[in-house]
Structure formats: structure tokens, C-alpha cells
C-alpha positions in Angstrom: -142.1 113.2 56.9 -140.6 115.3 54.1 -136.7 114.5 53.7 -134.6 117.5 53.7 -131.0 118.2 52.2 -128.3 117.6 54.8 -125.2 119.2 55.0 -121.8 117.5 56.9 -119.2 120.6 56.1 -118.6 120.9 52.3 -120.4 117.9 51.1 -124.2 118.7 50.7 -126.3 115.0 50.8 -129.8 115.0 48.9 -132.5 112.9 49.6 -132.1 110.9 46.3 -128.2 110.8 47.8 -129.8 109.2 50.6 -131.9 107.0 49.6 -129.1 105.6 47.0 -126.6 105.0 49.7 -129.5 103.3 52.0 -130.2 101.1 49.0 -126.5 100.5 48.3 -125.9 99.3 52.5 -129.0 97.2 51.9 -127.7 95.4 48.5 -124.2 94.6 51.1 -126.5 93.7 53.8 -127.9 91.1 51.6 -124.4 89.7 50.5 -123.0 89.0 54.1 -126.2 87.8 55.5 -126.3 85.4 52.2 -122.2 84.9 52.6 -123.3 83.8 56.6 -125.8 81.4 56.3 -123.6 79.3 53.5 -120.0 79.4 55.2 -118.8 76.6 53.3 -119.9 77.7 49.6 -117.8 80.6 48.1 -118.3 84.0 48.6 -119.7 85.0 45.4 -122.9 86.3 46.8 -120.6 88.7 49.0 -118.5 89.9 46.5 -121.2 90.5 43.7 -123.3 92.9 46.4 -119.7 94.5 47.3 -119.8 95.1 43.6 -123.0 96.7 43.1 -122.3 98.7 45.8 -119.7 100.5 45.3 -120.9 101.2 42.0 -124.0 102.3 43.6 -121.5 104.4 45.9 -119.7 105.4 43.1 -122.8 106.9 40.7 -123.6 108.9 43.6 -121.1 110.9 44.7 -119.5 111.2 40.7 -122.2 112.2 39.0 -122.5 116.1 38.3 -124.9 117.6 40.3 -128.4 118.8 38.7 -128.8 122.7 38.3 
């Protein structure tokens, strides 16, 4: 299956778009699930994958586009 370009109005998503903002809700969905099974320790773990995250999200959607 060959990922196309989608487009939601203005904003035109990539598939490298894609795949870095599937990556970046995996990277999260590692933090809570490692923030839930250890209730009683900090939540470090959470808020370093909230971190990488949103600079995951962040390189995304700030970079220039390629052209």
C-alpha cells in the first residue's frame, strides 16, 4: 500500500508527516502506559515522552517544506 499525500483544507499532510506524528503518539503512548503501571513513582517517564513529543510535533509542522 503506497501512502499518498492527504489534504484536510489548507494544510497538506505528507507521508513522512505521517509517519512522524504516528511515531510521536507512539513515544506518548509509551510515557502513560509507563506513568500507569508505576502510580506511586513520579511521572518523569510521562513528562520526558510529552517532551519528545511535542518536539517531534513541533519539527513537523515548522520545518520549511522541501521543493
Amino acid at each position: 500500500m503506497k501512502l499518498r499525500p492527504l489534504k484536510i483544507g489548507q494544510l497538506t499532510i505528507t507521508p513522512k508527516m505521517l509517519l512522524l506524528l504516528i511515531g510521536a503518539l507512539f513515544i506518548l503512548g509509551i510515557g502513560i502506559g509507563a506513568t500507569a503501571a508505576r502510580p506511586n513513582d513520579s511521572k518523569s517517564a510521562l513528562v520526558v515522552c510529552t517532551g519528545i513529543s511535542m518536539a517531534i510535533v513541533g519539527y513537523t509542522f515548522l520545518r520549511k517544506p522541501e521543493g
